[in-house]
DRENTORKOL-3810 file (N, C-alpha, C; in nm, 4 decimals):
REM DRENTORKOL-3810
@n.u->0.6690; n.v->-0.1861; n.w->0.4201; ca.u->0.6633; ca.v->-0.1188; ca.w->0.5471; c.u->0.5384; c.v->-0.0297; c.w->0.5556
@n.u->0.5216; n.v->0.0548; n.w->0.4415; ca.u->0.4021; ca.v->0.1034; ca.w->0.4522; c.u->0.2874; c.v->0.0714; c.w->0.4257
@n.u->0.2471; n.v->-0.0787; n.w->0.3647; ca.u->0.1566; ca.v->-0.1851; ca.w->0.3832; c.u->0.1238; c.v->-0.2112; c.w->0.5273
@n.u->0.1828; n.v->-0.2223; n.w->0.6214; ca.u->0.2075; ca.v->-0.2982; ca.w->0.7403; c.u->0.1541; c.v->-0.1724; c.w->0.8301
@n.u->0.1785; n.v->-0.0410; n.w->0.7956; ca.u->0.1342; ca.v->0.1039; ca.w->0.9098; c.u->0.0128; c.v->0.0818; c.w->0.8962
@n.u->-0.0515; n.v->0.0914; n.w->0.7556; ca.u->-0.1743; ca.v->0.0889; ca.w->0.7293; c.u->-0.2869; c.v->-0.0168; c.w->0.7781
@n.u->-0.1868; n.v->-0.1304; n.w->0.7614; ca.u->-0.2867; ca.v->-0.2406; ca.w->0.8317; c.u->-0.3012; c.v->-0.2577; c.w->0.9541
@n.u->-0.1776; n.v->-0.1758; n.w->1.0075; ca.u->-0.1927; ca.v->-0.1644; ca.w->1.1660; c.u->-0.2651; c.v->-0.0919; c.w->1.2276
@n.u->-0.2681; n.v->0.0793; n.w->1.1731; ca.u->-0.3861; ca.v->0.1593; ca.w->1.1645; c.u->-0.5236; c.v->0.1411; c.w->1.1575
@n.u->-0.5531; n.v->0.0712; n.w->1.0757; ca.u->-0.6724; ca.v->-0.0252; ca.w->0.9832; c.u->-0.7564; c.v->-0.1006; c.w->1.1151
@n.u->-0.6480; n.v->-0.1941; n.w->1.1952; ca.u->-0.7204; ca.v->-0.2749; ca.w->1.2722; c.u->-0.7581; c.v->-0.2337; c.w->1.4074
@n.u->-0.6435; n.v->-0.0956; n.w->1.4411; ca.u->-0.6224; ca.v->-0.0323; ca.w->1.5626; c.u->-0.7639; c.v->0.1288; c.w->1.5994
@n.u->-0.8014; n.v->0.1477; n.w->1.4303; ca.u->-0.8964; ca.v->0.2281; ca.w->1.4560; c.u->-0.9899; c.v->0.1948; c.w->1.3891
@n.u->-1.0459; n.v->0.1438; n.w->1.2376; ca.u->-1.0941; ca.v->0.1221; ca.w->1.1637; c.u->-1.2029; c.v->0.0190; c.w->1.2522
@n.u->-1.1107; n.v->-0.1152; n.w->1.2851; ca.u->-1.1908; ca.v->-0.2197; ca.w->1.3053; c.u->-1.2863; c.v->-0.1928; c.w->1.4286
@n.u->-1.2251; n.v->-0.1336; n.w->1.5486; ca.u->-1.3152; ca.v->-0.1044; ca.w->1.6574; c.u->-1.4498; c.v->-0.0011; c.w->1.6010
@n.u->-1.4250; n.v->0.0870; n.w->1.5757; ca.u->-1.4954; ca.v->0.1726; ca.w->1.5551; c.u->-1.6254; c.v->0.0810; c.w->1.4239
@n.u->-1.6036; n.v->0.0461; n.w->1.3407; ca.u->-1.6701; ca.v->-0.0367; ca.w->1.2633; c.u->-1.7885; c.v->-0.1332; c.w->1.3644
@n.u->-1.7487; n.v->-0.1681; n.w->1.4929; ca.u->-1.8141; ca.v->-0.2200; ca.w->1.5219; c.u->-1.7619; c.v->-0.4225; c.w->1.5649
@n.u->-1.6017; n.v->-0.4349; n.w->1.4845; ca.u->-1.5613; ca.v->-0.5040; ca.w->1.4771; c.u->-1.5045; c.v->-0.6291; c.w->1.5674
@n.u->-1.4404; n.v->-0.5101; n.w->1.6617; ca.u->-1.3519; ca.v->-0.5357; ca.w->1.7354; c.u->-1.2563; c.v->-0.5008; c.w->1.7410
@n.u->-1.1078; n.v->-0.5492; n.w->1.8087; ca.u->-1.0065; ca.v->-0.4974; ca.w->1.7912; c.u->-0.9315; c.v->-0.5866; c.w->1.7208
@n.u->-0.8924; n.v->-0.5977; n.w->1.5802; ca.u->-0.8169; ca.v->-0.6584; ca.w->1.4930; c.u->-0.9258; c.v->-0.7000; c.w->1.4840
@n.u->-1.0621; n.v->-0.6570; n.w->1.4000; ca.u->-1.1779; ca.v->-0.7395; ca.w->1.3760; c.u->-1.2046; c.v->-0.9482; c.w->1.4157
@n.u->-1.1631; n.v->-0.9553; n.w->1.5395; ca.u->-1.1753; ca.v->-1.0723; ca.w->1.5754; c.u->-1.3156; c.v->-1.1152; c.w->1.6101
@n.u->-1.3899; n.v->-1.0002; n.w->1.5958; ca.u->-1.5742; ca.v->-1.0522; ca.w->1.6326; c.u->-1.6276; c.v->-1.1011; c.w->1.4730
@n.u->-1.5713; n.v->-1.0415; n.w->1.4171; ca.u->-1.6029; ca.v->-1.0685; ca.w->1.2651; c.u->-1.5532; c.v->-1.2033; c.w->1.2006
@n.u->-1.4464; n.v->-1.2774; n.w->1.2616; ca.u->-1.3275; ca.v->-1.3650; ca.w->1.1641; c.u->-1.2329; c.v->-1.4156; c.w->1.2419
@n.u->-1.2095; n.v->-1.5198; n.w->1.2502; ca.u->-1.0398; ca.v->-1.5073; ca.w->1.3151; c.u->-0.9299; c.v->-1.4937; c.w->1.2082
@n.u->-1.0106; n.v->-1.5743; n.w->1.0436; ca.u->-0.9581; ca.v->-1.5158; ca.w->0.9353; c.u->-0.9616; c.v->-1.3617; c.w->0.9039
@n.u->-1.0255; n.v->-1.2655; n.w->0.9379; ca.u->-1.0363; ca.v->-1.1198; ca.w->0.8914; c.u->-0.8525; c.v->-1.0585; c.w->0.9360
@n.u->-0.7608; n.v->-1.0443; n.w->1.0182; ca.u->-0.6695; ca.v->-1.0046; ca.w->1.0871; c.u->-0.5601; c.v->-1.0627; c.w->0.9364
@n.u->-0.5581; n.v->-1.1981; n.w->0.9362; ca.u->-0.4736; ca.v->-1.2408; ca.w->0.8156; c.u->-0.4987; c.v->-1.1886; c.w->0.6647
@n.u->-0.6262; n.v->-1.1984; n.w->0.6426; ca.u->-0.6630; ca.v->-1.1979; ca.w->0.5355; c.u->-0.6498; c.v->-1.0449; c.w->0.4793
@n.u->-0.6746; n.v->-0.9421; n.w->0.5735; ca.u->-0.6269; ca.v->-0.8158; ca.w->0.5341; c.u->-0.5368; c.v->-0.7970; c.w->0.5332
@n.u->-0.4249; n.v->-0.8405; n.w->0.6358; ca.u->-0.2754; ca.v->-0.8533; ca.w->0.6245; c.u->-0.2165; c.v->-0.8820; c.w->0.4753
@n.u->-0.2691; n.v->-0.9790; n.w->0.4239; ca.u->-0.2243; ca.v->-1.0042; ca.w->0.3081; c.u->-0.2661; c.v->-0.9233; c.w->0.1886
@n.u->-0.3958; n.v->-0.8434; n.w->0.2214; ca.u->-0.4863; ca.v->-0.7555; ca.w->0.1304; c.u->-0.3578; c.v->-0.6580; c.w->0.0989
@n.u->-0.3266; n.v->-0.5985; n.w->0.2174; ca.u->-0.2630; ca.v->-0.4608; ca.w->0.2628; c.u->-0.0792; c.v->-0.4780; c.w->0.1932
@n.u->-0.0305; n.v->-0.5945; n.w->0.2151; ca.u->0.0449; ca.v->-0.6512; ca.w->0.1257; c.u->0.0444; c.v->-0.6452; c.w->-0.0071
@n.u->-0.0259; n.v->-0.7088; n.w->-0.0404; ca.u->-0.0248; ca.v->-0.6818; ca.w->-0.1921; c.u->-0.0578; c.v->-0.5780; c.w->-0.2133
@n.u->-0.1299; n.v->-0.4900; n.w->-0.1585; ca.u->-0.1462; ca.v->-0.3444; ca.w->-0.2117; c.u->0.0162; c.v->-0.2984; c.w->-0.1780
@n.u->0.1050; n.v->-0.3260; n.w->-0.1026; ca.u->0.2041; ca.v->-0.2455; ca.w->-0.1089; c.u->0.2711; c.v->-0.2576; c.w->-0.1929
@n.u->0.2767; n.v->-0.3917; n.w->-0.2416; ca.u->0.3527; ca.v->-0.4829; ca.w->-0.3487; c.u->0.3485; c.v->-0.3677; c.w->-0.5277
@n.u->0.1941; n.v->-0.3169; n.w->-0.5300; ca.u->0.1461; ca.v->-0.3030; ca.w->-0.6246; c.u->0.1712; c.v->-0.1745; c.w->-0.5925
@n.u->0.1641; n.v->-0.0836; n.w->-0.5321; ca.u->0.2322; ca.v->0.0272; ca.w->-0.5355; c.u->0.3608; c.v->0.0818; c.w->-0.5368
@n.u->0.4316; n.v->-0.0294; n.w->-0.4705; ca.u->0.5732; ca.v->-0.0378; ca.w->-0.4943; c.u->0.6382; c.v->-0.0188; c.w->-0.6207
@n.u->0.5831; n.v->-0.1098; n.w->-0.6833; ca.u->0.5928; ca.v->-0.1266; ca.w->-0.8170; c.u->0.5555; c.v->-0.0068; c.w->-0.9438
@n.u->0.4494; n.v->0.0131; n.w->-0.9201; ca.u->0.4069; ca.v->0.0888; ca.w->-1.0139; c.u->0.4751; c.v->0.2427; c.w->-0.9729
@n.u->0.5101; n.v->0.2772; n.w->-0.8763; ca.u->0.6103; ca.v->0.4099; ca.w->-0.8152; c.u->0.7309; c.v->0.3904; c.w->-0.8920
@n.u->0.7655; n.v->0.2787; n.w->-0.8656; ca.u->0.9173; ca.v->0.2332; ca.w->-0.9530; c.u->0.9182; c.v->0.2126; c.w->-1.0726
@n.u->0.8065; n.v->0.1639; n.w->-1.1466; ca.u->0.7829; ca.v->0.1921; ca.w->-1.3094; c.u->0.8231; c.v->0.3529; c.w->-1.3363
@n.u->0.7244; n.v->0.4421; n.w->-1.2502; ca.u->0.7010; ca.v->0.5665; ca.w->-1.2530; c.u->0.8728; c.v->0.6858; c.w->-1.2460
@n.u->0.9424; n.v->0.6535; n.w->-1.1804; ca.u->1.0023; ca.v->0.7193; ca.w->-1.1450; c.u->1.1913; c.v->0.6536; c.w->-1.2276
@n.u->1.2116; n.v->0.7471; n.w->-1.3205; ca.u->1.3447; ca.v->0.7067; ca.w->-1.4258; c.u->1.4723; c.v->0.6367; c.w->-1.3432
@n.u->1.5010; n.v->0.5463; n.w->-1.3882; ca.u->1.6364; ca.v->0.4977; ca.w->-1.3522; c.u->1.7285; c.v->0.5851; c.w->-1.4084
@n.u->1.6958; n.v->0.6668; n.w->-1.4921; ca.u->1.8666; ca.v->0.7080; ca.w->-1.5808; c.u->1.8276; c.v->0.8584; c.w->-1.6009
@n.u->1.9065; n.v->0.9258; n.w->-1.5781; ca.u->1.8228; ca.v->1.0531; ca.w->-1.6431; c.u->1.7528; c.v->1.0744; c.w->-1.7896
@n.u->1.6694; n.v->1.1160; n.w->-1.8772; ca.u->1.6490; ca.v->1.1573; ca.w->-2.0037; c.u->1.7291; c.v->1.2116; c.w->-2.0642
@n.u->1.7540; n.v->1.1557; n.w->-2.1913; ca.u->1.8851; ca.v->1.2028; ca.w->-2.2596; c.u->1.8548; c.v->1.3737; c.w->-2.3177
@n.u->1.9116; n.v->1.4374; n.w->-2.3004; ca.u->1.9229; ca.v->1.5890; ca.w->-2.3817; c.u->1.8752; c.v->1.6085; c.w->-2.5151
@n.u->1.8236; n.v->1.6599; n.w->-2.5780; ca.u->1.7532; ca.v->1.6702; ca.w->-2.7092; c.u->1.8267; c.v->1.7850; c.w->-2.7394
@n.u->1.9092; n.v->1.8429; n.w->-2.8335; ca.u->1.9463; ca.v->1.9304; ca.w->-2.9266; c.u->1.8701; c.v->1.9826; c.w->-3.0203
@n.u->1.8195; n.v->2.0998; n.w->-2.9801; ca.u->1.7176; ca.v->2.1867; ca.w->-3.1108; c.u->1.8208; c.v->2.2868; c.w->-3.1889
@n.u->1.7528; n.v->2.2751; n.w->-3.3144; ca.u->1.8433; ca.v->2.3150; ca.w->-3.3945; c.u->1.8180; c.v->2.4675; c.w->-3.3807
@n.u->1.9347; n.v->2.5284; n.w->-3.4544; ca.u->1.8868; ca.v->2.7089; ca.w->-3.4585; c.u->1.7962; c.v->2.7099; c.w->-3.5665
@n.u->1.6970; n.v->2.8268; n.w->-3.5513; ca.u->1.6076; ca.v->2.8212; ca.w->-3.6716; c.u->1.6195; c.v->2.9758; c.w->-3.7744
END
């Protein structure tokens, strides 16, 4: 989902202003897909690596001894 804001963002301000067009269609008729899928896999890959990042289980308690 947040792949998809970005690429929507991307084409809605990025591309005009670039000089592009709107959904860079002066550039590509491939450019609109091909970032689509860019922006995808970047979500894919952040998805992921957030969810590596963040514990399924809590950390177990460590007991220090008295000294």
């Amino acid at each position: 989902m947040f792949a998809l804001l970005l690429w929507l963002g991307f084409m809605l301000a990025v591309m005009p202003a670039a000089g592009a067009g709107l959904f860079g269609f002066e550039v590509s008729i491939l450019a609109p897909p091909g970032l689509l899928v860019m922006h995808l896999m970047y979500g894919v890959v952040l998805g992921w690596s957030f969810g590596r990042l963040t514990p399924g289980e809590p950390l177990p308690r460590v007991r220090r001894r008295a000294a």
